[in-house]
Backbone as a printed PyTorch tensor [residue, N CA C, xyz], in Angstrom:
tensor([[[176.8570, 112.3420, 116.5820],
         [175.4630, 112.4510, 117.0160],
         [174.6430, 113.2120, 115.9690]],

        [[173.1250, 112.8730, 115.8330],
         [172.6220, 113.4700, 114.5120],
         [172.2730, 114.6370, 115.0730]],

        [[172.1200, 115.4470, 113.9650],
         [171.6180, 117.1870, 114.3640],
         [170.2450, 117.3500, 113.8130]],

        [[170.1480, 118.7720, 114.3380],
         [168.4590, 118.8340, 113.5600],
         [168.5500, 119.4580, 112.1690]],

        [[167.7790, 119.0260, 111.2960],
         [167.6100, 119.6250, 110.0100],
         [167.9290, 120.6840, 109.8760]],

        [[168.4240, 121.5810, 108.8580],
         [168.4290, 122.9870, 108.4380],
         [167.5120, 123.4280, 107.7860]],

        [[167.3170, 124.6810, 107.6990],
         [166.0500, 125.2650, 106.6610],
         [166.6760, 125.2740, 105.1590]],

        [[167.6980, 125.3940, 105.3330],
         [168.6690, 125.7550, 104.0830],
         [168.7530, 123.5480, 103.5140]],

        [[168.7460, 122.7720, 104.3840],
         [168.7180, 121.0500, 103.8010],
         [167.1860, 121.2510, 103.6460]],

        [[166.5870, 121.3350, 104.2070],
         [164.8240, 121.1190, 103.5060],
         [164.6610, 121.9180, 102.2320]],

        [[165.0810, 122.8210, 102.3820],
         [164.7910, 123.8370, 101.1170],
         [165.5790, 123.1550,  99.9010]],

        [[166.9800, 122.9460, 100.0330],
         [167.5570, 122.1060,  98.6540],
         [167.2000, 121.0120,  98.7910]],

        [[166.5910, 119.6090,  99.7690],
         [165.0880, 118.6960,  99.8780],
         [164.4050, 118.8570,  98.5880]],

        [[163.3460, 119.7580,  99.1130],
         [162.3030, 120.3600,  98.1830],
         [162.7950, 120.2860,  96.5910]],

        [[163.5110, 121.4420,  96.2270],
         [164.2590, 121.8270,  94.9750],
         [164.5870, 120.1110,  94.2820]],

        [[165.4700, 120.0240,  94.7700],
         [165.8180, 118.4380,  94.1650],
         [164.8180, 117.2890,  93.9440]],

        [[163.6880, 117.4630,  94.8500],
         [162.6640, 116.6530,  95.1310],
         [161.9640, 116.9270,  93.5460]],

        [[161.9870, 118.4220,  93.4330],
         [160.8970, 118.5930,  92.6010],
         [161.2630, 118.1870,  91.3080]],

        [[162.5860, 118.7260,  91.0030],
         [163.2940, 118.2680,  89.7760],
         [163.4110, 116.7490,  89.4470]],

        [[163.7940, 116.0580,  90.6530],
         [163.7170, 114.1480,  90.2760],
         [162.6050, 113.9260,  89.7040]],

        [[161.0400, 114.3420,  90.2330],
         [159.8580, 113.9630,  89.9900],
         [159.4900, 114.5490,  88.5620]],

        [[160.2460, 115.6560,  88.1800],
         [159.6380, 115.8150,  86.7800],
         [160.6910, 115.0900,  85.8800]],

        [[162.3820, 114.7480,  86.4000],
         [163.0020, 114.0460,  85.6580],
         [162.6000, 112.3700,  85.8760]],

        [[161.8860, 111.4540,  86.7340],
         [161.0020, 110.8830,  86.6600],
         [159.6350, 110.1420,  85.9320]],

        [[159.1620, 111.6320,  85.8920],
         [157.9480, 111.3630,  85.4870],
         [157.6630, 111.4830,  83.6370]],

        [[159.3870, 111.9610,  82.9590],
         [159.3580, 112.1820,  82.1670],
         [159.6710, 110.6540,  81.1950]],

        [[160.6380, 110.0840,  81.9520],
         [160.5180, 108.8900,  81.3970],
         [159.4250, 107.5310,  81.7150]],

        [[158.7240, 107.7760,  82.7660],
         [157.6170, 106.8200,  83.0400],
         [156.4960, 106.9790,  81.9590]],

        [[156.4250, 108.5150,  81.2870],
         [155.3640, 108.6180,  80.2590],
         [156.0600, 108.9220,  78.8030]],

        [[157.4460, 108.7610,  78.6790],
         [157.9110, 109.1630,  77.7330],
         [157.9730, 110.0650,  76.9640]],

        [[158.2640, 111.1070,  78.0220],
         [157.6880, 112.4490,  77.4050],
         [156.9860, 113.2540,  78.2680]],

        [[156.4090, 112.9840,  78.6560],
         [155.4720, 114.2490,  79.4930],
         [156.2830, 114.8610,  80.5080]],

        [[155.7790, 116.1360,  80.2860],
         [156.5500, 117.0350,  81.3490],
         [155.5040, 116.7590,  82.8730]],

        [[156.1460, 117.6150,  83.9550],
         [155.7140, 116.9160,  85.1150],
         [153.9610, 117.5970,  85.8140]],

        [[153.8660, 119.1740,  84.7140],
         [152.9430, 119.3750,  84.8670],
         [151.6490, 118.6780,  84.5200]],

        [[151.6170, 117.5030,  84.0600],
         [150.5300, 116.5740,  83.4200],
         [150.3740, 115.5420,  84.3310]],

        [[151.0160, 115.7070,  85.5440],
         [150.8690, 114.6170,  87.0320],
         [150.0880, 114.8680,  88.3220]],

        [[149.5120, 114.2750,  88.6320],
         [148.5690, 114.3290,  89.7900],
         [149.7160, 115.4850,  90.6980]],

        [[149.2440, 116.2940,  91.1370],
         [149.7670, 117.0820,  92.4090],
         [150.7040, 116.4840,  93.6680]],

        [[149.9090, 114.8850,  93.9500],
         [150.3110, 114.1320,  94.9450],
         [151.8550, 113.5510,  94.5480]],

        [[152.0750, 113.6640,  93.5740],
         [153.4740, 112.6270,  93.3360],
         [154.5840, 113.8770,  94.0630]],

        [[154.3000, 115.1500,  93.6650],
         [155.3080, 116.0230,  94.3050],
         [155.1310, 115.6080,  95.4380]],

        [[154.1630, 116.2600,  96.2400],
         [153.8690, 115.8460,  97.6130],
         [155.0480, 114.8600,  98.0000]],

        [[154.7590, 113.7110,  97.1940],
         [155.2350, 112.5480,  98.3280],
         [156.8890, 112.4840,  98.0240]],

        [[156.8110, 113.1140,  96.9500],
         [158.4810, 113.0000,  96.0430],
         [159.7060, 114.3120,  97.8060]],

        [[159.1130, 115.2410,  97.6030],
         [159.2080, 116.3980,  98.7670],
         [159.3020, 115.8830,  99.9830]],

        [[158.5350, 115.1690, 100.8280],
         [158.4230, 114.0110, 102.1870],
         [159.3580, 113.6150, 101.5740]],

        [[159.3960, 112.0820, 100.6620],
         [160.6160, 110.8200, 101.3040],
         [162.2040, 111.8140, 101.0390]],

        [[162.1020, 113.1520, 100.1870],
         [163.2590, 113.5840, 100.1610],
         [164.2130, 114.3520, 101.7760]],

        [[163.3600, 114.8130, 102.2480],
         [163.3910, 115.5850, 103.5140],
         [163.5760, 114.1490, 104.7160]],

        [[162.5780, 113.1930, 104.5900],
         [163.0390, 112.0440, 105.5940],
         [164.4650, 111.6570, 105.2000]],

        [[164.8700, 111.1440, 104.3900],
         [165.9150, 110.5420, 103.7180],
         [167.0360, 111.6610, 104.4910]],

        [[166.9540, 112.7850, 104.9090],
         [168.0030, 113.2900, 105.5590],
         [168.2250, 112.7650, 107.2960]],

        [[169.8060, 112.2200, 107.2790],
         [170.0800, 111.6560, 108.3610],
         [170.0230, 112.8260, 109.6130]],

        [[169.2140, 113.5680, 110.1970],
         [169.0600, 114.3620, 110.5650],
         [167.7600, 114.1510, 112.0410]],

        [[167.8820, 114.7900, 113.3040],
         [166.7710, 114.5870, 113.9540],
         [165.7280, 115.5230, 113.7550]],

        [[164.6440, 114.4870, 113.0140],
         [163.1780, 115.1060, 112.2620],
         [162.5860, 114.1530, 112.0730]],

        [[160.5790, 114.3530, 111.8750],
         [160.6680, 113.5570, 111.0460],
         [159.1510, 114.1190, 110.3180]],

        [[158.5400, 113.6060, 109.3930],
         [157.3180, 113.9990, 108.5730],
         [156.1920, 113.5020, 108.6590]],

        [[154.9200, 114.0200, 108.3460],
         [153.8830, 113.5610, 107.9910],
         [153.5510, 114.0540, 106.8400]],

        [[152.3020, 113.4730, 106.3630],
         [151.4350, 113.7120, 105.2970],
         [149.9470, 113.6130, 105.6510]],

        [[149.0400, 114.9150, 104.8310],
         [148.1920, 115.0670, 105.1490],
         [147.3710, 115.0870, 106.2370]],

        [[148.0730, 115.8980, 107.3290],
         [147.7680, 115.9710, 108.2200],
         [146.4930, 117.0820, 109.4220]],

        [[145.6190, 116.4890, 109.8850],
         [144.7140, 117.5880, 110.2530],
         [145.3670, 118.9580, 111.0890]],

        [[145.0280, 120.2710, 110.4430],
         [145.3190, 120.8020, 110.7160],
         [145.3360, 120.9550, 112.5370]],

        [[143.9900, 121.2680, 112.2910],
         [143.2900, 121.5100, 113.9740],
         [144.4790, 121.0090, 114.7250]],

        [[144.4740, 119.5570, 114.8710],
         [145.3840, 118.8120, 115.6070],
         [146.8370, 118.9180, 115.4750]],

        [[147.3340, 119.4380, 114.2370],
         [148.8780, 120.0760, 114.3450],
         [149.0770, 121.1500, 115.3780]],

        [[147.6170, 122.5450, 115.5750],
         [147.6970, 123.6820, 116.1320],
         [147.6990, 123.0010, 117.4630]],

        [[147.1400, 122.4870, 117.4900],
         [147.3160, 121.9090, 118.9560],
         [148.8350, 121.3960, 119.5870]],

        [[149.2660, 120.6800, 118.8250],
         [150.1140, 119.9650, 119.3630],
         [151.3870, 121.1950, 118.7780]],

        [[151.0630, 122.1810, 118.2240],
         [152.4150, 123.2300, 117.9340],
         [152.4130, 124.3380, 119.1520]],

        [[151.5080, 124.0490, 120.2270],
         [150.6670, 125.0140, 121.0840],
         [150.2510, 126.4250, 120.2540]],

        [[149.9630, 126.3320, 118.9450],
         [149.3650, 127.1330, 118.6720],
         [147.7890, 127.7970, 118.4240]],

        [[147.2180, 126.5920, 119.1830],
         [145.6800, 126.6750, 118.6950],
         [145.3550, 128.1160, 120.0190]],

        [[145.2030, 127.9180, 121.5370],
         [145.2820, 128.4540, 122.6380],
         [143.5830, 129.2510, 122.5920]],

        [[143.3030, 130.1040, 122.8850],
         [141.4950, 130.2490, 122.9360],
         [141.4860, 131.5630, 121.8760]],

        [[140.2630, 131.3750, 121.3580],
         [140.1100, 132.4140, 120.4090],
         [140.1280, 131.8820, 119.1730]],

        [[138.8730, 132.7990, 118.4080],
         [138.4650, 132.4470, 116.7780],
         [139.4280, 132.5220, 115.7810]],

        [[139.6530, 130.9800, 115.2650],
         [140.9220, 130.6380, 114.6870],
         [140.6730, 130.7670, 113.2790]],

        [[140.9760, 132.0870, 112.4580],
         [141.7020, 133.2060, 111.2340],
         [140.8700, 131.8630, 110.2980]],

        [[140.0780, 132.4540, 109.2010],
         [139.3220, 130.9750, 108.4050],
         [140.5100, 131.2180, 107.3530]],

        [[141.4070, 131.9980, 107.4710],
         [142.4610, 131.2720, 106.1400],
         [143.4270, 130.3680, 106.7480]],

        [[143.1710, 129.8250, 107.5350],
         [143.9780, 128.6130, 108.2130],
         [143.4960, 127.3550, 107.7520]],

        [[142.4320, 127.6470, 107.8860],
         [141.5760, 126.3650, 107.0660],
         [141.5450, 124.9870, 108.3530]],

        [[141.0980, 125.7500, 109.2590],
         [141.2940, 124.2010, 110.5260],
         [140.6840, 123.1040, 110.3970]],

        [[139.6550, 123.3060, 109.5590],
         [138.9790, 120.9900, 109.2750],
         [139.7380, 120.8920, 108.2200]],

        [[140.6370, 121.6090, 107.5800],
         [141.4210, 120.8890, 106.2410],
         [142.6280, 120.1370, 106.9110]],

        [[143.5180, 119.9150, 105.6240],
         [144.6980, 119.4660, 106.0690],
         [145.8660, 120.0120, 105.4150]],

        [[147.2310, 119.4980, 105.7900],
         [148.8510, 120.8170, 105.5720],
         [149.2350, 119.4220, 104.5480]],

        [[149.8270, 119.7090, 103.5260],
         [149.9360, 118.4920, 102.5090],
         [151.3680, 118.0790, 103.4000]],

        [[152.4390, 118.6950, 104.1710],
         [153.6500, 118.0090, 104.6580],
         [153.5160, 118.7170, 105.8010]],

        [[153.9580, 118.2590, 106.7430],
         [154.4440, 119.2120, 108.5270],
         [155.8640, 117.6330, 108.6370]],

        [[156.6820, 119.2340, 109.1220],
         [158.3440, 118.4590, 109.5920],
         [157.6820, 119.0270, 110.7300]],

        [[157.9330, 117.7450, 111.9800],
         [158.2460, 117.8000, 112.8510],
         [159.7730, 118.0090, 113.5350]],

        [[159.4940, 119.4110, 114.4730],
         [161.0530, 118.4860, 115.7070],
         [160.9350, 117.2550, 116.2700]],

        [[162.6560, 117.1130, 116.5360],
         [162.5260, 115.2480, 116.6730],
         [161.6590, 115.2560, 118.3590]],

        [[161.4040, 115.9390, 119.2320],
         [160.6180, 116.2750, 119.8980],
         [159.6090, 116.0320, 120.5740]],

        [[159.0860, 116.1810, 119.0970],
         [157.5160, 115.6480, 118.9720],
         [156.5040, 116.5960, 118.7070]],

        [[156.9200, 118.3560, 118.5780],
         [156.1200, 119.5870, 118.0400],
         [156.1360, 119.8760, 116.8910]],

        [[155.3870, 120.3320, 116.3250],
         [155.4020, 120.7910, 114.6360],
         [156.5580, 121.7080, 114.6990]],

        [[157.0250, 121.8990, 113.3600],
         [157.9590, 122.8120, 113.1400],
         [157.5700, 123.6430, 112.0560]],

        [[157.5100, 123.2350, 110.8150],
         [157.0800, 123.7630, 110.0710],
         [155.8650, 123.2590, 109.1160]],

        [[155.1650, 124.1050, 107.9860],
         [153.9430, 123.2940, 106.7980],
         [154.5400, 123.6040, 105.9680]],

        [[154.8830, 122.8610, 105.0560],
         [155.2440, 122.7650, 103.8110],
         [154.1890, 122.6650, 102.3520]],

        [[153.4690, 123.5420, 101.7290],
         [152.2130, 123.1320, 100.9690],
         [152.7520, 123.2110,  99.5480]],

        [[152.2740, 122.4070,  98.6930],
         [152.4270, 122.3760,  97.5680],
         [151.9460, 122.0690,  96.3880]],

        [[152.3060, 122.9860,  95.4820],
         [151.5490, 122.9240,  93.9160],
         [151.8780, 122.3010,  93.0540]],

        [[151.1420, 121.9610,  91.6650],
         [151.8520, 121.6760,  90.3160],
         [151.2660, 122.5290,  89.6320]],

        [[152.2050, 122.7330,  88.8640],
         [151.6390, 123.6770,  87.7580],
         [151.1270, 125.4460,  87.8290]],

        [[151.4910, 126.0180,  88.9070],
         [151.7630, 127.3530,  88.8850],
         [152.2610, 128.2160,  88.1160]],

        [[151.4320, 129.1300,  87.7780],
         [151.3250, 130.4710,  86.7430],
         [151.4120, 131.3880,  87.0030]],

        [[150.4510, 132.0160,  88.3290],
         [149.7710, 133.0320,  88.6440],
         [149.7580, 132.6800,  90.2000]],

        [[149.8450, 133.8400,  90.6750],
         [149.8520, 134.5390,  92.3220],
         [148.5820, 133.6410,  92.7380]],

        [[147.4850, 133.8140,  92.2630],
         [146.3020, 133.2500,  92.6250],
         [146.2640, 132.2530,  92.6910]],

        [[147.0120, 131.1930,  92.3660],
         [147.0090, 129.9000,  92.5110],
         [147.8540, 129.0160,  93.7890]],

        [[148.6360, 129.7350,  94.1320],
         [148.9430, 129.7720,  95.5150],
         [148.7030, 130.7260,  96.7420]],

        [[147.4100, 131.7240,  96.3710],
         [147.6730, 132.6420,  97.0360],
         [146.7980, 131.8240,  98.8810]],

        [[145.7960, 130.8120,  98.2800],
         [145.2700, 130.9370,  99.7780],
         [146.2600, 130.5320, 100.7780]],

        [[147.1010, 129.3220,  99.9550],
         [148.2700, 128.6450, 100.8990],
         [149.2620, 129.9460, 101.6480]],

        [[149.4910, 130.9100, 100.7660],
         [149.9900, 131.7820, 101.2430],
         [149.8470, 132.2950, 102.5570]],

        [[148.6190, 132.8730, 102.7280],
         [147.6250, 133.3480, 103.4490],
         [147.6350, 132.7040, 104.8250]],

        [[147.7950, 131.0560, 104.4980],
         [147.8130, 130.2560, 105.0150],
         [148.7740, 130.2210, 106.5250]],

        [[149.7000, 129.8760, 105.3240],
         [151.3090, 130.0730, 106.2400],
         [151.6840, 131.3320, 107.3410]],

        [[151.2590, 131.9410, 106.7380],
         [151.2110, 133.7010, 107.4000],
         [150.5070, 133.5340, 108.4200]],

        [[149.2790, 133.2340, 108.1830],
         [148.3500, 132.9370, 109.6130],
         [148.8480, 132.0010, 110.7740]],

        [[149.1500, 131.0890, 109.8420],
         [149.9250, 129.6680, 111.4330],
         [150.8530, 130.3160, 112.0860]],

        [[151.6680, 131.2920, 111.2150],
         [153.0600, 131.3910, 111.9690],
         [152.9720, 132.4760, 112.7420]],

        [[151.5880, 133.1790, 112.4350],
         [151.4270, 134.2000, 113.5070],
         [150.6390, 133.9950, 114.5630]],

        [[149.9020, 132.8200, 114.3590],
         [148.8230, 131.7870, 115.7510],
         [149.7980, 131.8970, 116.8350]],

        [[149.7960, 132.9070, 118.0350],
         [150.2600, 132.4640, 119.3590],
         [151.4550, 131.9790, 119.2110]],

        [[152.1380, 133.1320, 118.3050],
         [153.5730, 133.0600, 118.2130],
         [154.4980, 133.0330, 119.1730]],

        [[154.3120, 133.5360, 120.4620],
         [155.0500, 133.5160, 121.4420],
         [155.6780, 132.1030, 121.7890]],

        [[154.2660, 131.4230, 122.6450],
         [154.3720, 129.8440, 122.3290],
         [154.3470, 129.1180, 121.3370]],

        [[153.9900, 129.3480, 120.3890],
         [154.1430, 128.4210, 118.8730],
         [155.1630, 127.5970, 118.5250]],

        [[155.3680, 126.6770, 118.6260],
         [156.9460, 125.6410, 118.3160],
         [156.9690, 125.9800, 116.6210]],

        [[156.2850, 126.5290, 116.0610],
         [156.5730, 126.6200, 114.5970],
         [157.5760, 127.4960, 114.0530]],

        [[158.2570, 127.5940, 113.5000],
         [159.3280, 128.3390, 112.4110],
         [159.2700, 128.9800, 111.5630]],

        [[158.8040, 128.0660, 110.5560],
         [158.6160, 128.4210, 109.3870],
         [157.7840, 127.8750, 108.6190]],

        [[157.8900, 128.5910, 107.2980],
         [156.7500, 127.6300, 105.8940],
         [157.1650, 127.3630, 105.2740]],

        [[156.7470, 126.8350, 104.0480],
         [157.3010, 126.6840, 102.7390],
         [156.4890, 126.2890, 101.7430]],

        [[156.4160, 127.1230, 100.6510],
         [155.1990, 126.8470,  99.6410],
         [155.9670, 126.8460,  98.8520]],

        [[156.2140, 125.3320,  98.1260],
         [156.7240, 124.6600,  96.7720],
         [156.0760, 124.7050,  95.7880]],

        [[156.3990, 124.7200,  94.6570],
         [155.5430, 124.6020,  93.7040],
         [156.7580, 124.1570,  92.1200]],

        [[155.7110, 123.6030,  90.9560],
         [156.8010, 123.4290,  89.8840],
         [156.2670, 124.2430,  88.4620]],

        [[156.7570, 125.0590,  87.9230],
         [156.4370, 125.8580,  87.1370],
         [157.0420, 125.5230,  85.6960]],

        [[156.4350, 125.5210,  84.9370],
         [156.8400, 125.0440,  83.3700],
         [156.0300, 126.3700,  82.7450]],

        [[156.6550, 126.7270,  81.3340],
         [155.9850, 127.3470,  80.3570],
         [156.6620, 127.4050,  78.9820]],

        [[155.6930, 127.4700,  77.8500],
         [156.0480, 127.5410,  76.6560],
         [155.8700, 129.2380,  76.4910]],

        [[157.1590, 129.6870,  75.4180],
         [156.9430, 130.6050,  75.3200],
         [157.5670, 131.1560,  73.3610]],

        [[157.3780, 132.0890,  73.2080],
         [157.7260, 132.1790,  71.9260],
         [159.1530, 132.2700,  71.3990]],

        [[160.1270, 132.9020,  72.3300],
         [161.3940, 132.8230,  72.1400],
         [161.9030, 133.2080,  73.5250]],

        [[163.2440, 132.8550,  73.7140],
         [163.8830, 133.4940,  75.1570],
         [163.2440, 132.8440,  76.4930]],

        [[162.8800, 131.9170,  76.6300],
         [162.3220, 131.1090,  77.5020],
         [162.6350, 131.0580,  78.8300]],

        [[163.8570, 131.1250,  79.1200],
         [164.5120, 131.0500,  80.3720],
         [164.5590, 132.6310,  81.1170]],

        [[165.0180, 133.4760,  80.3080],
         [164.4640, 134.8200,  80.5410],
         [162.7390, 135.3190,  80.7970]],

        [[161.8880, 134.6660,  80.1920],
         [160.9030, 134.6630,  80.7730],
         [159.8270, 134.2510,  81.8670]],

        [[160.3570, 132.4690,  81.5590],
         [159.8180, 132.1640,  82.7690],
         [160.2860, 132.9780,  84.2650]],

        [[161.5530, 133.6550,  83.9820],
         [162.3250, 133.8480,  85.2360],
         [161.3650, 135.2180,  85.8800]],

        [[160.7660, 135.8970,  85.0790],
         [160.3150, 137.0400,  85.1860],
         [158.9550, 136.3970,  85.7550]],

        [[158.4560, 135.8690,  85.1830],
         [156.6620, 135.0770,  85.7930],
         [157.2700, 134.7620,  87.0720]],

        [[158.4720, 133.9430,  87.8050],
         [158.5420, 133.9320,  88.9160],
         [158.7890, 134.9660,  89.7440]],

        [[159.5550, 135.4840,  89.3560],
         [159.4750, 137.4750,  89.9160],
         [158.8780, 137.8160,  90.6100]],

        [[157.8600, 137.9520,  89.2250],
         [156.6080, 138.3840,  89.3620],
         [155.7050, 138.0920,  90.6550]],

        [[155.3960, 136.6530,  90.8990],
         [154.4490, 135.7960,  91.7790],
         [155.1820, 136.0850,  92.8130]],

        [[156.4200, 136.1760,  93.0290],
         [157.5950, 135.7680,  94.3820],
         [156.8440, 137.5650,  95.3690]],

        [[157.5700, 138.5140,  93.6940],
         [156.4190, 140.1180,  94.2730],
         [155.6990, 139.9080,  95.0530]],

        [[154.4160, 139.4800,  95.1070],
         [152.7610, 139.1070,  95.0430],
         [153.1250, 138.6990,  96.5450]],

        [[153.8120, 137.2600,  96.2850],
         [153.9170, 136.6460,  97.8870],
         [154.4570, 137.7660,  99.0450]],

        [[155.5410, 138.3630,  98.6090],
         [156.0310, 139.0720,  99.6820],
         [155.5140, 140.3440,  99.7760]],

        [[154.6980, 141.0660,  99.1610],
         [153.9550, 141.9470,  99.5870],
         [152.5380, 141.1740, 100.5340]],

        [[152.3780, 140.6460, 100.3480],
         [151.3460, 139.9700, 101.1780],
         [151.7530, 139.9080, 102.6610]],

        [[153.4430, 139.0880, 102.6140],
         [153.7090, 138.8070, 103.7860],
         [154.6170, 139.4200, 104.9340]],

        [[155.2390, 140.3310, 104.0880],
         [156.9340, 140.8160, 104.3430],
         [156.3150, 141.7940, 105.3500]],

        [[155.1570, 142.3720, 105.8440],
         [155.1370, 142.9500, 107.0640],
         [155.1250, 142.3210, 108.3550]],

        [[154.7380, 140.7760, 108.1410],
         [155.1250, 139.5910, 109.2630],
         [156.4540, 139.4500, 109.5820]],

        [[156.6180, 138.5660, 108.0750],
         [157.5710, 137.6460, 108.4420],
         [158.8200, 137.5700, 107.3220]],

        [[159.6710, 137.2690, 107.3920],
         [161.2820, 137.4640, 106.2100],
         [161.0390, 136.2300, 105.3060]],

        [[160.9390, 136.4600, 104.0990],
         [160.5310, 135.4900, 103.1820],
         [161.5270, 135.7640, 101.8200]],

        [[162.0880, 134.4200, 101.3360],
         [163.3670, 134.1350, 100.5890],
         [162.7840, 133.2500,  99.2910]],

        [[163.3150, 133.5900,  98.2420],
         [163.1000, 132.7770,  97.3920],
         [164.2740, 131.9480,  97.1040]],

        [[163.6100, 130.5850,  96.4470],
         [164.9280, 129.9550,  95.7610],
         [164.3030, 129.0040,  94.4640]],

        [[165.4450, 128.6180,  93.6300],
         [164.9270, 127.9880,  92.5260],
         [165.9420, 128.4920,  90.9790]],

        [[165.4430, 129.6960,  91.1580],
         [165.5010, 130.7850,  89.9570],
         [167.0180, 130.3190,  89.2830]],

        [[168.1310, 129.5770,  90.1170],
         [169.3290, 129.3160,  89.2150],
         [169.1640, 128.0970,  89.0540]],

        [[167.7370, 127.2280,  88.9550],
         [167.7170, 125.9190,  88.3640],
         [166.5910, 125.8150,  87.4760]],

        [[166.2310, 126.9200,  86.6120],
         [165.6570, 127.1460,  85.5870],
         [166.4150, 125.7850,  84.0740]],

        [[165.3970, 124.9920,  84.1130],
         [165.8320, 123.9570,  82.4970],
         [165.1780, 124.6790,  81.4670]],

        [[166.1060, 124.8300,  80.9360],
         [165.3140, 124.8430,  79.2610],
         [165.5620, 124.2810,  78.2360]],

        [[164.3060, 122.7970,  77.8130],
         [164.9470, 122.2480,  76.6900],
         [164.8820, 122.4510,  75.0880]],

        [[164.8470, 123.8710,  75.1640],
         [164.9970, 124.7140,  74.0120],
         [164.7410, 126.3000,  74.3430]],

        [[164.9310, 126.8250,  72.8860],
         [164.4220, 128.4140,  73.3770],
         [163.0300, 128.6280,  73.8940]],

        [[161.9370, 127.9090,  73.4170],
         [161.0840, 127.8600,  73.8660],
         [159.9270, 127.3760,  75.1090]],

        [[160.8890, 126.2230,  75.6670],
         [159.9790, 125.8160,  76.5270],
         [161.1970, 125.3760,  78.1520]],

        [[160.7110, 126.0700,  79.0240],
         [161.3100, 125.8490,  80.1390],
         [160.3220, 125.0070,  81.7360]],

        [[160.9930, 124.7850,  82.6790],
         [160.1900, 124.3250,  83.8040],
         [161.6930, 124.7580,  85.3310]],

        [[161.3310, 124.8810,  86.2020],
         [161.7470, 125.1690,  87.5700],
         [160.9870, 124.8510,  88.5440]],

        [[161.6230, 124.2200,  89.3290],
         [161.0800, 124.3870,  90.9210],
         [161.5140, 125.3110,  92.0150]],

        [[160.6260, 125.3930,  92.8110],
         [160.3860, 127.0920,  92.9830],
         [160.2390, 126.6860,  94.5610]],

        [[160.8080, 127.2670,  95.0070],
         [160.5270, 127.1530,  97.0090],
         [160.7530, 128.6090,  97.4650]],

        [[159.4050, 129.2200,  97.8770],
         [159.4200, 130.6100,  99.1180],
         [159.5060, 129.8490, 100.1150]],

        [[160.4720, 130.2100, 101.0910],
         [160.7590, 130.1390, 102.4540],
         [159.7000, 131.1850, 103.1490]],

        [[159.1470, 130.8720, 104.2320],
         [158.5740, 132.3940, 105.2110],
         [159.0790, 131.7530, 106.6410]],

        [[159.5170, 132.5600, 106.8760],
         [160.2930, 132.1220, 108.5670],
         [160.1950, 133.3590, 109.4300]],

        [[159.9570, 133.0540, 111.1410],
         [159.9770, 134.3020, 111.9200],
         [161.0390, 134.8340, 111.8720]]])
């Protein structure tokens, strides 16, 4: 009988997702690394990886927020936090097989800096604290794929820029909620100089 997803199968999902799409996208342009790609190809690379698990779940894309809070019973009465962003939309939500949200999954290309994921951050933190009691939600997950050139020692550095940002996130959040990084032992580097990783913070109650 199928089971329900793990946080630990979405999360190596993600990771693998991100890496196919830049090992992908490298031979569709012959060369280009994956930061030179529309945002959306992760997106969708992340979804069909997470469906593709024989598992009871299943996904959307681009989905209105408002109407996720609702149906996660998390909307309930009262002025809903504007870093939620309720007329926007969550670039992935795994559903339980169910039929309630479970988790938002948001995601970047090309991350440097704290600030570039920080509203999503913000984000996640807020949903998962919307009427947590009742809330069918879990968890988050803010993906992202990070490349950089650097002058020597590459892999040692990029590792530190993620550190760094991972810092940033969990001081933000770690008085909520328990938040995990992963990625950092699938650092490529195809020389001393230039590396790329995909990068997944977990935030879960």
């Amino acid at each position: 009988m199928s089971q329900c997803v793990s946080m630990n199968e979405v999360v190596n999902c993600t990771l693998e997702a991100i890496t196919n799409a830049h090992n992908e996208y490298l031979k569709w342009t012959n060369g280009e690394w994956l930061w030179n790609a529309p945002e959306y190809l992760l997106t969708v690379k992340i979804a069909e990886s997470i469906a593709n698990l024989e598992k009871n779940k299943f996904v959307t894309l681009e989905d209105n927020v408002d109407y996720i809070l609702g149906h996660a019973n998390a909307k309930g009465r009262g002025r809903i936090h504007s870093d939620i962003r309720k007329s926007g939309r969550f670039d992935i939500v795994l559903w339980w097989a169910g039929g309630a949200p479970r988790a938002v999954i948001e995601v970047k290309n090309g991350v440097h800096i704290f600030k570039k994921i920080e509203d999503d951050v913000k984000r996640i933190q807020k949903v998962l604290k919307r009427k947590s009691e009742n809330s069918k939600f879990q968890f988050g997950i803010i993906a992202f794929y990070i490349s950089q050139q650097y002058k020597k020692s590459a892999k040692e550095q990029l590792q530190k820029q993620i550190d760094n940002i991972f810092g940033q996130v969990k001081k933000t959040v770690e008085s909520d909620f328990e938040i995990q990084q992963y990625g950092q032992d699938s650092i490529f580097c195809e020389d001393d100089q230039n590396a790329f990783c995909p990068v997944v913070f977990l935030i879960k109650k």
